[in-house]
TORPA-4810 file (N, C-alpha, C, O; in nm, 3 decimals):
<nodes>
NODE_1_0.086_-0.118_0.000_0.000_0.000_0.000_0.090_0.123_0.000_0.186_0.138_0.076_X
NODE_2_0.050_0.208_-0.090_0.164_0.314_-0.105_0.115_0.426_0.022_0.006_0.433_0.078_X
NODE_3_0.256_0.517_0.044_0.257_0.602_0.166_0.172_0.759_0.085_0.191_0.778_-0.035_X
NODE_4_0.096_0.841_0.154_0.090_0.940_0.137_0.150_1.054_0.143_0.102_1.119_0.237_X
NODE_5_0.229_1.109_0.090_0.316_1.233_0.160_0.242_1.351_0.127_0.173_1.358_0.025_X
NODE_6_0.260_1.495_0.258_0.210_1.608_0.219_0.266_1.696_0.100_0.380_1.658_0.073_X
NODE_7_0.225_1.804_0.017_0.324_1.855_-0.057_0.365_2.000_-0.042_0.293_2.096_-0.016_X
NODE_8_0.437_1.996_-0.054_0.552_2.141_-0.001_0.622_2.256_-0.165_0.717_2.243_-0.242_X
NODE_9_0.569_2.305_-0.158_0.587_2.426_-0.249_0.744_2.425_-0.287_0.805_2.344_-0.218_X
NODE_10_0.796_2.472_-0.349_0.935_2.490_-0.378_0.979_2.668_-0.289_0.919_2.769_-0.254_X
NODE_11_1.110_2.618_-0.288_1.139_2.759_-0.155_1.274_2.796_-0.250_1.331_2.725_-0.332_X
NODE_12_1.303_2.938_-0.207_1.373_3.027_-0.325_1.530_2.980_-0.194_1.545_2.996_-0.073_X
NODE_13_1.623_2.915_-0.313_1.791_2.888_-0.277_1.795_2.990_-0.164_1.749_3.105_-0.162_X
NODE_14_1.869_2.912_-0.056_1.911_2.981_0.050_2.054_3.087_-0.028_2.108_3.073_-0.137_X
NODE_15_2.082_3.200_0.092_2.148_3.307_0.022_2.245_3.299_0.130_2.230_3.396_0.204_X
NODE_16_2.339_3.221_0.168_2.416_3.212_0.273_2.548_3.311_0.292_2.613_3.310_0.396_X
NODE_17_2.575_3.386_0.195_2.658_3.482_0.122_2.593_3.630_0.121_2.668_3.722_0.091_X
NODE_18_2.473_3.655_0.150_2.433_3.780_0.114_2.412_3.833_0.010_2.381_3.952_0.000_X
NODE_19_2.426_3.750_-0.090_2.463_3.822_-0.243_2.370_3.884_-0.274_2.369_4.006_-0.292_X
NODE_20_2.262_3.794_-0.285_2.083_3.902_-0.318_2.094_3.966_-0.242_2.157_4.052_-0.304_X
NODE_21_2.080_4.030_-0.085_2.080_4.128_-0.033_2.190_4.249_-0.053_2.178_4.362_-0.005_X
NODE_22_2.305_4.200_-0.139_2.416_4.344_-0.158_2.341_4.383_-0.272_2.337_4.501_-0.306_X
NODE_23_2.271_4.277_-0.346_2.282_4.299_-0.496_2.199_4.435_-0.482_2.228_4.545_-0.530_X
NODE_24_2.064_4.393_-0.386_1.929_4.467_-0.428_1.990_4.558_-0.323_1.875_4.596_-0.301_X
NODE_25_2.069_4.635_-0.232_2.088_4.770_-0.143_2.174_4.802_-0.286_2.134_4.917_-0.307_X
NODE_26_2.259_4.773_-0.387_2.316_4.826_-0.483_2.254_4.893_-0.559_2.283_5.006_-0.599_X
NODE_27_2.146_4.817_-0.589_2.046_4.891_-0.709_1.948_5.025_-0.664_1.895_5.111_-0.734_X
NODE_28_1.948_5.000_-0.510_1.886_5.149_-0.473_1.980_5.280_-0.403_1.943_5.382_-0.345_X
NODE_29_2.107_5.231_-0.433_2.147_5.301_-0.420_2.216_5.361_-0.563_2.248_5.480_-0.570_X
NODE_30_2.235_5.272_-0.672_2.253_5.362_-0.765_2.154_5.413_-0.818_2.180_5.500_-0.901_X
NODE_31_1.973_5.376_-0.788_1.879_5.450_-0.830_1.895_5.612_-0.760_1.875_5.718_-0.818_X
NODE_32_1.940_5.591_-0.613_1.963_5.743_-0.597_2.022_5.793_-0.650_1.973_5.898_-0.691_X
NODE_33_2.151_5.769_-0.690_2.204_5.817_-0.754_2.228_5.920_-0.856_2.294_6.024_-0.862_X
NODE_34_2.103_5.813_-0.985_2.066_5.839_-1.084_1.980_6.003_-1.033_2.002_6.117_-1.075_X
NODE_35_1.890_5.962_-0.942_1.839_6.086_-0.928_1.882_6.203_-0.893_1.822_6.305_-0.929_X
NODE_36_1.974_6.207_-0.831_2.063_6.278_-0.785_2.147_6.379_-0.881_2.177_6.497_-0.858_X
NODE_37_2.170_6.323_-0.963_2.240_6.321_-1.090_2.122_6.394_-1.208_2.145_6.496_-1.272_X
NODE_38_2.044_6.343_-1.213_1.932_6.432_-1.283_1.865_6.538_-1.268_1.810_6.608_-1.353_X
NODE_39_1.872_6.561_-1.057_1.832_6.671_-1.036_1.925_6.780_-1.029_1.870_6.890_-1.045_X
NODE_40_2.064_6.784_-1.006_2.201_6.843_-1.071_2.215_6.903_-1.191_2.246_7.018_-1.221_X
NODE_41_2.181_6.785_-1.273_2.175_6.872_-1.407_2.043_6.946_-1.437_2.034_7.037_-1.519_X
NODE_42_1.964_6.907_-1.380_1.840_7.064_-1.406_1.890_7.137_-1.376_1.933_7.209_-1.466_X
NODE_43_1.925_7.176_-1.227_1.958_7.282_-1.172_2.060_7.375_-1.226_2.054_7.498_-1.218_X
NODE_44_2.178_7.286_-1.298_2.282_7.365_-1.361_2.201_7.398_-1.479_2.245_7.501_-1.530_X
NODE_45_2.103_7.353_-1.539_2.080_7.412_-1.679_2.018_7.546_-1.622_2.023_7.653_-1.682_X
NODE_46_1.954_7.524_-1.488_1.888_7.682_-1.459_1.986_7.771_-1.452_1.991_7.870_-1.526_X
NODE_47_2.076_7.743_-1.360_2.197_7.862_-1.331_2.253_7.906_-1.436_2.282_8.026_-1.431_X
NODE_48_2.283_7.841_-1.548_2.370_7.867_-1.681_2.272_7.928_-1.768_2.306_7.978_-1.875_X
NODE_49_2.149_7.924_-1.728_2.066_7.990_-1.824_2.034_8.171_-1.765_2.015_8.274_-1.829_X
NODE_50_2.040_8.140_-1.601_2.010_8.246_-1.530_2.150_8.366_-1.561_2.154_8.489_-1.575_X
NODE_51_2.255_8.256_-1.562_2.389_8.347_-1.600_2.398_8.395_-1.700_2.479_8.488_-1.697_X
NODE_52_2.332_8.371_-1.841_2.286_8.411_-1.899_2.215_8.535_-1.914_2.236_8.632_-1.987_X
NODE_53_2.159_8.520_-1.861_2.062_8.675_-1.848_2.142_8.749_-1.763_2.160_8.867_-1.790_X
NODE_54_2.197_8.694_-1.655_2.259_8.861_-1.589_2.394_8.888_-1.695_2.409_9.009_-1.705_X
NODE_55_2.454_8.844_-1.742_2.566_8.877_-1.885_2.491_8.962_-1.968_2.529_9.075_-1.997_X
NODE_56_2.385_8.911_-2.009_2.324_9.029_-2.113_2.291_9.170_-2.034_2.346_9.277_-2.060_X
NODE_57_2.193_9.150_-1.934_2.201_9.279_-1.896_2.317_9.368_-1.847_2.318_9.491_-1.856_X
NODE_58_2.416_9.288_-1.791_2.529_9.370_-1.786_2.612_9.463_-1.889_2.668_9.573_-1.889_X
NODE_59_2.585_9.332_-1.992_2.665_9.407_-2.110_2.550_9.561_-2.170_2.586_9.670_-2.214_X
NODE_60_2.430_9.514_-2.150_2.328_9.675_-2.163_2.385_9.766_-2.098_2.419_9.871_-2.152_X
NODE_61_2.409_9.731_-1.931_2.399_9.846_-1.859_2.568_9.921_-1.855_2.599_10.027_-1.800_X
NODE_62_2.677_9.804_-1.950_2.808_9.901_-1.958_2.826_9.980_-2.054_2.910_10.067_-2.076_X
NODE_63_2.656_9.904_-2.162_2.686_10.023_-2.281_2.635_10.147_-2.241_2.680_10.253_-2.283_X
NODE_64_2.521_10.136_-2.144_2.453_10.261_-2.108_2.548_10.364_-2.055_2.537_10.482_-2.086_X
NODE_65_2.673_10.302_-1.949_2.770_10.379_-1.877_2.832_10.437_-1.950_2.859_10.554_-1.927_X
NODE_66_2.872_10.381_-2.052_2.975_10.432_-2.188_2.934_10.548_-2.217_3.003_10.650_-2.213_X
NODE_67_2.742_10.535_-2.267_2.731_10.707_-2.349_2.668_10.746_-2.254_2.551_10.738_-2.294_X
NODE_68_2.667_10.794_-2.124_2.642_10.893_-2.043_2.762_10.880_-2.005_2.757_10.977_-1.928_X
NODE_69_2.926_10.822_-1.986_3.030_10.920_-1.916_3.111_11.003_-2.096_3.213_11.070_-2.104_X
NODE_70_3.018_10.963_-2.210_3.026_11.004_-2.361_2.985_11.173_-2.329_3.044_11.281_-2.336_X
NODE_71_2.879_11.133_-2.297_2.801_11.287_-2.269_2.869_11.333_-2.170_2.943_11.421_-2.214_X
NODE_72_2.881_11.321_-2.070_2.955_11.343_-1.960_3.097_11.426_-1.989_3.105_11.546_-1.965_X
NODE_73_3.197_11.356_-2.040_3.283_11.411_-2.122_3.236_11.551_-2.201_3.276_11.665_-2.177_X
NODE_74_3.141_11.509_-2.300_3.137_11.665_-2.358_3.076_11.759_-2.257_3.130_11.869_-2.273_X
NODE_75_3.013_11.762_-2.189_2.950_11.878_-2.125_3.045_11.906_-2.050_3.033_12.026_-2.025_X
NODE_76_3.178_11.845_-1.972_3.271_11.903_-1.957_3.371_11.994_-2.042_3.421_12.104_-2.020_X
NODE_77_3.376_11.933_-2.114_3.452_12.005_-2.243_3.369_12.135_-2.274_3.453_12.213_-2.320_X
NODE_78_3.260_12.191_-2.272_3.203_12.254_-2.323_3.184_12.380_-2.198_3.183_12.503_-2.206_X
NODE_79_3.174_12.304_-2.107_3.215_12.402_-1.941_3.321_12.454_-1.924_3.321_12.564_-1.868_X
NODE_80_3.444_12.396_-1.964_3.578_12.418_-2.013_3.606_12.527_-2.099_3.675_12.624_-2.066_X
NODE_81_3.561_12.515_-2.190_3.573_12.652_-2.280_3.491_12.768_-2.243_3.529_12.883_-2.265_X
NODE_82_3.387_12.740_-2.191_3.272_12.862_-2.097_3.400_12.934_-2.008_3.439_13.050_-2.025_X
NODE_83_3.445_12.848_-1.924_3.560_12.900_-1.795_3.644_12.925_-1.902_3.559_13.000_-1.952_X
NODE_84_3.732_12.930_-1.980_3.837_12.993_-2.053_3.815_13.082_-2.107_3.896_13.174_-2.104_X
NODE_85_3.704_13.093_-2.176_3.635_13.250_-2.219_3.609_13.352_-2.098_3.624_13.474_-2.111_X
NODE_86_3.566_13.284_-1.968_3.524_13.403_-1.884_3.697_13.455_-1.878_3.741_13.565_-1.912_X
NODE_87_3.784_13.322_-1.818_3.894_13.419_-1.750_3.944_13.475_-1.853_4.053_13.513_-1.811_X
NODE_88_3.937_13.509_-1.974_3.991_13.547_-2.097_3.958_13.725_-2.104_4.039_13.808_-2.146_X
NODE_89_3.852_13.747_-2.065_3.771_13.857_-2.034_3.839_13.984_-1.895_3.791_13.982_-1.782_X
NODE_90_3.934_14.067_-1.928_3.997_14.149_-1.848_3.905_14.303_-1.827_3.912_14.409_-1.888_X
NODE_91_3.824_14.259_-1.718_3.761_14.339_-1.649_3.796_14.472_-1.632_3.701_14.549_-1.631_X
NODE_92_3.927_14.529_-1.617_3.977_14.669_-1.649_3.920_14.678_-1.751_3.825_14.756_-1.753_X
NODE_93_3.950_14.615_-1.853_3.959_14.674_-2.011_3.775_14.693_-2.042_3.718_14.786_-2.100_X
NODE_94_3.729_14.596_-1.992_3.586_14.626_-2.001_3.506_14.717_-1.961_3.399_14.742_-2.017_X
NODE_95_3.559_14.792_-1.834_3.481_14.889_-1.811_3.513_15.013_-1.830_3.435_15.108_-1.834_X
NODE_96_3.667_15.014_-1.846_3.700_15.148_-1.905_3.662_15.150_-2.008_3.634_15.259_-2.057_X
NODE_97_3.644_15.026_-2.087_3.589_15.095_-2.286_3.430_15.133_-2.232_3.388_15.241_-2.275_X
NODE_98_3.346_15.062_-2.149_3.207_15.090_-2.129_3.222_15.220_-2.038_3.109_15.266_-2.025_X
NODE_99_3.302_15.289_-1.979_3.302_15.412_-1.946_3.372_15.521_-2.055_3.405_15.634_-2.020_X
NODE_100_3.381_15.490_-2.136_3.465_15.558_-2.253_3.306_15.617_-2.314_3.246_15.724_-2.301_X
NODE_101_3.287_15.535_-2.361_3.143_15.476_-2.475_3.049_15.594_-2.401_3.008_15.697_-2.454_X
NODE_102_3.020_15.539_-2.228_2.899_15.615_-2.171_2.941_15.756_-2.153_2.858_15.846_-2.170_X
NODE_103_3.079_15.787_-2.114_3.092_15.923_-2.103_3.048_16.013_-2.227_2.976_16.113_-2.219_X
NODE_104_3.107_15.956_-2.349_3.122_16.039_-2.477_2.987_16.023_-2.501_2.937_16.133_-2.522_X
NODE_105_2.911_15.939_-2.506_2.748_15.958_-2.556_2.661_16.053_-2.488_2.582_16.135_-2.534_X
NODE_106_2.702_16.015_-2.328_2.581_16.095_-2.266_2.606_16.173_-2.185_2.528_16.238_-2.115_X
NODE_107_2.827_16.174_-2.190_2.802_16.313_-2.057_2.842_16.287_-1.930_2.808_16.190_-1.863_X
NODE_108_2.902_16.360_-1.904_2.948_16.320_-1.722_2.840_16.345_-1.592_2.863_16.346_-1.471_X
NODE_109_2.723_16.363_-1.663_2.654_16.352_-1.576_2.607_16.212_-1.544_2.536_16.201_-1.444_X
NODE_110_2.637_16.097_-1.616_2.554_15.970_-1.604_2.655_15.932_-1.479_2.772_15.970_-1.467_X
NODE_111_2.584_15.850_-1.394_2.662_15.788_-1.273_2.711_15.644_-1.317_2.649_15.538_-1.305_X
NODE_112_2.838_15.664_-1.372_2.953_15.600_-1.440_2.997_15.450_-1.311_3.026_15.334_-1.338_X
NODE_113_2.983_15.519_-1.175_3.011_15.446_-1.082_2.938_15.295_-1.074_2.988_15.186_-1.099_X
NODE_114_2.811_15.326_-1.034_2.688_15.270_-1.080_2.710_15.116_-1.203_2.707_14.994_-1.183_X
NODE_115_2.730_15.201_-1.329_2.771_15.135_-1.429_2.866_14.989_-1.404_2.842_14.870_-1.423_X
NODE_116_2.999_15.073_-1.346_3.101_15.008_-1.338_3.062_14.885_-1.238_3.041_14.774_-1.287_X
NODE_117_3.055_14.899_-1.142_2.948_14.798_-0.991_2.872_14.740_-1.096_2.919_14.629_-1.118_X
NODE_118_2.754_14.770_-1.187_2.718_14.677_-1.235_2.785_14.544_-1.303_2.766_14.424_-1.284_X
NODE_119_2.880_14.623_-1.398_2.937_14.540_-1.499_3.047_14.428_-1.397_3.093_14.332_-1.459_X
NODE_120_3.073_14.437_-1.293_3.167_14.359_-1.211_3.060_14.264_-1.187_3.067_14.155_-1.244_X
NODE_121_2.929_14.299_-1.087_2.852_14.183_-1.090_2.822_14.087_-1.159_2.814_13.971_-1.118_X
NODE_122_2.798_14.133_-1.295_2.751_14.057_-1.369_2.901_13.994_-1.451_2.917_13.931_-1.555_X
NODE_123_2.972_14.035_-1.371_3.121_13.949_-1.404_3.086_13.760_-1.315_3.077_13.643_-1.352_X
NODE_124_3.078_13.839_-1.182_3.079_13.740_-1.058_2.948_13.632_-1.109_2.954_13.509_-1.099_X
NODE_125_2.838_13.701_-1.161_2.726_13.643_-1.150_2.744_13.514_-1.277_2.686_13.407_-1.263_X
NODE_126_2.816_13.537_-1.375_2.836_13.460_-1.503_2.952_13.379_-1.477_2.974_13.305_-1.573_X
NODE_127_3.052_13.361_-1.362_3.162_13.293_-1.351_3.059_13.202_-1.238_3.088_13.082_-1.244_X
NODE_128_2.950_13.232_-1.140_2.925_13.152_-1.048_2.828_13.038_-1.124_2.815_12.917_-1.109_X
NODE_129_2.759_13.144_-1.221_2.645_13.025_-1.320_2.760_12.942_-1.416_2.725_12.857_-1.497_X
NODE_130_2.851_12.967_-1.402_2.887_12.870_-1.484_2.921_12.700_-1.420_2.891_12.586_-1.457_X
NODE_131_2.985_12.749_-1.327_3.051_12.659_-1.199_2.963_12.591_-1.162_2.978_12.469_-1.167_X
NODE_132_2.806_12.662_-1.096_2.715_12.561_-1.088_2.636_12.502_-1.197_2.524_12.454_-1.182_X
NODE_133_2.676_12.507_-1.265_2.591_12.435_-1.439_2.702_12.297_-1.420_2.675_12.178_-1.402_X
NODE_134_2.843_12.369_-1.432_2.916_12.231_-1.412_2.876_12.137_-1.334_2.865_12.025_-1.384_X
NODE_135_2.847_12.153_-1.201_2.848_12.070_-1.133_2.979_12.031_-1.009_2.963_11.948_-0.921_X
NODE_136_3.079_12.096_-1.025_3.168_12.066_-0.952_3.192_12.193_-0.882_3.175_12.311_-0.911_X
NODE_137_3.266_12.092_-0.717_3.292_12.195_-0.620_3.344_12.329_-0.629_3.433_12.326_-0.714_X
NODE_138_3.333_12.433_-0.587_3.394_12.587_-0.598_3.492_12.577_-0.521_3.496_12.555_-0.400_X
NODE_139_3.640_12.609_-0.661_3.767_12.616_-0.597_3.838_12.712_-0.611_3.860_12.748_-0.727_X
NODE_140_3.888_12.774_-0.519_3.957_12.935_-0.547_4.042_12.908_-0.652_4.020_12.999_-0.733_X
NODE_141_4.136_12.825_-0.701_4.160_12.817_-0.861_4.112_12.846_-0.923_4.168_12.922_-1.002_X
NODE_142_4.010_12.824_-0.939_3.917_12.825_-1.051_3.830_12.953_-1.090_3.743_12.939_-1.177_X
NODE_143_3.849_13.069_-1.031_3.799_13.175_-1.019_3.892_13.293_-1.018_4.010_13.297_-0.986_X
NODE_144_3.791_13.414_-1.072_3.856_13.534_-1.029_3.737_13.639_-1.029_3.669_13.668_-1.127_X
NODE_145_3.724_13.684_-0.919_3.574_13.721_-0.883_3.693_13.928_-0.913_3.803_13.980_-0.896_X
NODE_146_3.579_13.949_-0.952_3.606_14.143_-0.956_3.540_14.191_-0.879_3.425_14.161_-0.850_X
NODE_147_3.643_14.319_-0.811_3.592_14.369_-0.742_3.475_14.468_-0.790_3.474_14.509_-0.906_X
NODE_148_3.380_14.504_-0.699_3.282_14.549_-0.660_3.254_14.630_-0.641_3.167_14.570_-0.578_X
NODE_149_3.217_14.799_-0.616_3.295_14.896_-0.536_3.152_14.901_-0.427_3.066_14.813_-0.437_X
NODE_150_3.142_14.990_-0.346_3.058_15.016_-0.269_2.960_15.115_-0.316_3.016_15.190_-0.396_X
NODE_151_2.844_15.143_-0.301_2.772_15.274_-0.333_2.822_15.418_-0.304_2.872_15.449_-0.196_X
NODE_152_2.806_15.501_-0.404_2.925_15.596_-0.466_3.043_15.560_-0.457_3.115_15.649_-0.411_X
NODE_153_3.112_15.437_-0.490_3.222_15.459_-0.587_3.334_15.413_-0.551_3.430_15.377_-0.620_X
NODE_154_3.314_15.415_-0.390_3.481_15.378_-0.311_3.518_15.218_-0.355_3.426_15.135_-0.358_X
NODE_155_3.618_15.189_-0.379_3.668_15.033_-0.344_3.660_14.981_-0.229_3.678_15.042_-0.124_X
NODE_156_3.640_14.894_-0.239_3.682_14.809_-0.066_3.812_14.801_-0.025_3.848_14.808_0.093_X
NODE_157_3.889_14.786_-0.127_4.051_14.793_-0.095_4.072_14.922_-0.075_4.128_14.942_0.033_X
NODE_158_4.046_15.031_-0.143_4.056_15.174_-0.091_4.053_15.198_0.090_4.132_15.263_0.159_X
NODE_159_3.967_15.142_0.119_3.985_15.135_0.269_4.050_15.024_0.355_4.027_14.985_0.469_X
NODE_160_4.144_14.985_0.255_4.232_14.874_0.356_4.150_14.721_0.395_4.174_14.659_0.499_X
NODE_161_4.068_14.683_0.312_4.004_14.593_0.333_4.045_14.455_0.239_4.062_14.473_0.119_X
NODE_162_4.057_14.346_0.284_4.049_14.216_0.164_4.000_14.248_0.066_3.896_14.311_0.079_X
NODE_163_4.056_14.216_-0.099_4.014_14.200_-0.204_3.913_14.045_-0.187_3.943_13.951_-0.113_X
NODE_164_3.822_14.052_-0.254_3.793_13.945_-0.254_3.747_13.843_-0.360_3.636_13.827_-0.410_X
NODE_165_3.847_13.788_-0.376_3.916_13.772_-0.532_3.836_13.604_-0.530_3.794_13.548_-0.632_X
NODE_166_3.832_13.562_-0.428_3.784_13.415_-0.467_3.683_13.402_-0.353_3.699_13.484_-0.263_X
NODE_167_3.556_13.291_-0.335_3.462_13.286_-0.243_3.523_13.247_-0.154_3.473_13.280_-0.046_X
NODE_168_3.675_13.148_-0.142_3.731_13.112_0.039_3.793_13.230_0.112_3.844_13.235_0.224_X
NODE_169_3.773_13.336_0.007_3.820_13.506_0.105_3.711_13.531_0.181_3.732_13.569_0.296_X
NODE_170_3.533_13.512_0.124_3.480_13.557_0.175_3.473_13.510_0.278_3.479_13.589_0.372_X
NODE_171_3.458_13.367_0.309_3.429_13.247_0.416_3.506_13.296_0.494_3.483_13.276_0.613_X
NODE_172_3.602_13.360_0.464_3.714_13.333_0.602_3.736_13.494_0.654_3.819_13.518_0.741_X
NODE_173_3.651_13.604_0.589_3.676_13.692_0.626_3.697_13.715_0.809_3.694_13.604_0.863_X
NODE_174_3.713_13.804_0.887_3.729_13.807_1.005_3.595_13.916_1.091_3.497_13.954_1.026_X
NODE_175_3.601_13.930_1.148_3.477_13.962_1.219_3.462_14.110_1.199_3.350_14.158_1.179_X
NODE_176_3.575_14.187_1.204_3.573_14.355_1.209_3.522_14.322_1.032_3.414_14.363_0.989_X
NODE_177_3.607_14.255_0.958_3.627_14.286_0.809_3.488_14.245_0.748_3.468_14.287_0.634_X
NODE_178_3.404_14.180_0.799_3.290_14.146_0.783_3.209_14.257_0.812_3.127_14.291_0.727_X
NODE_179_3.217_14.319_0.918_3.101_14.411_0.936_3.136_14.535_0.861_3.042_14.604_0.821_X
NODE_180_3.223_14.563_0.844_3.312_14.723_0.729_3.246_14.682_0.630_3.166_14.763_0.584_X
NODE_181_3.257_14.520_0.548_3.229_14.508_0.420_3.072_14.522_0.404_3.008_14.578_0.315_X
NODE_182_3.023_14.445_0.533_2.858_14.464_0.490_2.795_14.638_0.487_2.720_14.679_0.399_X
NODE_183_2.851_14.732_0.615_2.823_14.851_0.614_2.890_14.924_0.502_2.849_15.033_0.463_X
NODE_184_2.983_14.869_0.455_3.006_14.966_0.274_2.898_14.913_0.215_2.813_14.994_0.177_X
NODE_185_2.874_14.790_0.195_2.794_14.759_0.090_2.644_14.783_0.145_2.570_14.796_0.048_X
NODE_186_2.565_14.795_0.280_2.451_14.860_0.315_2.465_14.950_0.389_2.501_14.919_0.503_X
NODE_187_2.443_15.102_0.356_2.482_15.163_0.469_2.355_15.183_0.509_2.338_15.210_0.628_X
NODE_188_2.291_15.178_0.461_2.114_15.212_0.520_2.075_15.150_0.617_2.024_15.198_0.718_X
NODE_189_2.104_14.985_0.583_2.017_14.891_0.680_2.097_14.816_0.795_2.219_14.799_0.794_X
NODE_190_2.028_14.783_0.873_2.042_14.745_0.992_2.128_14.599_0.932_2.121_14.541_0.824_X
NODE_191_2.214_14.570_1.064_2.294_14.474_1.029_2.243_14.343_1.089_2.245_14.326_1.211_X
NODE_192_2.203_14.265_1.019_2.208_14.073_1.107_2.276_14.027_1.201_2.390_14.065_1.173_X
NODE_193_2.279_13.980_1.279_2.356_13.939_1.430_2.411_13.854_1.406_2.526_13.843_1.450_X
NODE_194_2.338_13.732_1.301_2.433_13.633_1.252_2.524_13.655_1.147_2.499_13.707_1.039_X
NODE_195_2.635_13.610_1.189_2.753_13.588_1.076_2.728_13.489_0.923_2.801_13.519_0.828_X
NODE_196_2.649_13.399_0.908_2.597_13.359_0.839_2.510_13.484_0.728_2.540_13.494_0.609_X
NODE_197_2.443_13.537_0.768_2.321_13.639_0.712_2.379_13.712_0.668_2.355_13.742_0.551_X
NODE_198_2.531_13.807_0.771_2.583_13.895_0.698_2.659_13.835_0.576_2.644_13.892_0.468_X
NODE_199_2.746_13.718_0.583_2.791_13.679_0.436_2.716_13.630_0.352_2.770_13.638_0.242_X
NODE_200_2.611_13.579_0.348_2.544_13.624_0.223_2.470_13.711_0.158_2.414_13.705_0.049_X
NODE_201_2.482_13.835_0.280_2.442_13.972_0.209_2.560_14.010_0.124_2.530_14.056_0.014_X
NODE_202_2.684_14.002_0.152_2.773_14.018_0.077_2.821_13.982_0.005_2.916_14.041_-0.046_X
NODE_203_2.758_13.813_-0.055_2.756_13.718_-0.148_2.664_13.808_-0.259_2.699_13.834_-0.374_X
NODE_204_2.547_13.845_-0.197_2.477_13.907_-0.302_2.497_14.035_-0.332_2.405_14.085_-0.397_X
NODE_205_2.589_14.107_-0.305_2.654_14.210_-0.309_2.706_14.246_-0.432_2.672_14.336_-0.509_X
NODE_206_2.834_14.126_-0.445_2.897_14.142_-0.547_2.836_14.050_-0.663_2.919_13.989_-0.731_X
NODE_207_2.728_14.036_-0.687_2.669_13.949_-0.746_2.707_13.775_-0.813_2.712_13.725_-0.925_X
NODE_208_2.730_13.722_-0.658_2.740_13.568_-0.640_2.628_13.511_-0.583_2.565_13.567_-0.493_X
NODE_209_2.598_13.397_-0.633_2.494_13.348_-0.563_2.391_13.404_-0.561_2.333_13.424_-0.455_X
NODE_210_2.344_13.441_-0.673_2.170_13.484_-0.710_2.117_13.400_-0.770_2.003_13.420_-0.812_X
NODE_211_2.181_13.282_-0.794_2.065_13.190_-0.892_1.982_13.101_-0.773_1.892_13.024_-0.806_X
</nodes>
């Protein structure tokens, strides 16, 4: 009589070595890998694309620098020759021919003085508009301010006072020489307490600093 036996499934080779288990931690780890690796290269295609764009705009914004220090350049150049024409202009010679001119036309009665004070201002007033059109700081180099005279006629140097040939004379005038210059140049009005107030009455005196 034959025996019955139960039946038993087939069972997967023992792995006494580990091998299936290195094999399959191998494969997920070069799947990271892979990903790893794919998300790298997106990212560099962004940056190289982003670098991209800031190169272009740079190269815009050095052409932009180019023709505004283009312009820049000429409007110096052109301020340049403004200042060489003023200092070119000898203020003696100008007002003696414009007192030549006014005497012989109209007579020694015209107040010649007057005249002359004008034509100095409008010396000072066209050397200061120029300077501030430039744009750059006011440097006693760069100037030669005419004198001024006082109402009827006196000089300021006539009475032993600073010429005041450039604006760091005025700044630095001294306290007596400040109040002589403002009372030549107002004798009518009452004087300001501040030292500030009185030099720019005397700024506007000689006609600086009216714009």
């Amino acid at each position: 009589m034959a025996t019955h036996r139960p039946y038993h499934p087939p069972v997967c080779p023992a792995d006494p070595f580990g091998f299936y288990a290195f094999m399959a931690r191998l494969d997920a780890r070069l799947d990271r890998i892979e990903n790893q690796v794919q998300s790298t290269d997106i990212i560099l295609g962004l940056l190289v694309s982003r670098v991209e764009q800031i190169e272009e705009r740079l190269e815009s914004i050095e052409e932009n620098s180019e023709d505004i220090e283009n312009k820049i350049d000429n409007m110096d150049s052109r301020f340049d020759d403004v200042d060489s024409k003023l200092e070119d202009i000898d203020m003696d010679v100008l007002t003696d021919g414009i007192g030549e001119t006014i005497r012989e036309g109209l007579g020694e009665s015209l107040d010649f003085d007057a005249v002359e004070r004008m034509a100095a201002m409008n010396h000072n007033t066209n050397i200061y508009r120029a300077i501030k059109d430039k744009g750059n700081p006011v440097l006693a180099s760069e100037v030669t301010l005419a004198e001024v005279t006082f109402p009827g006629g006196d000089r300021p140097t006539s009475r032993a006072l600073p010429l005041l040939k450039d604006p760091s004379v005025i700044d630095r005038l001294s306290s007596n020489d400040l109040v002589r210059y403002y009372r030549g140049y107002y004798p009518q009005k009452a004087m300001p307490e501040s030292r500030t107030e009185r030099i720019k009455a005397i700024w506007k005196a000689i006609g600086w600093r009216l714009v």
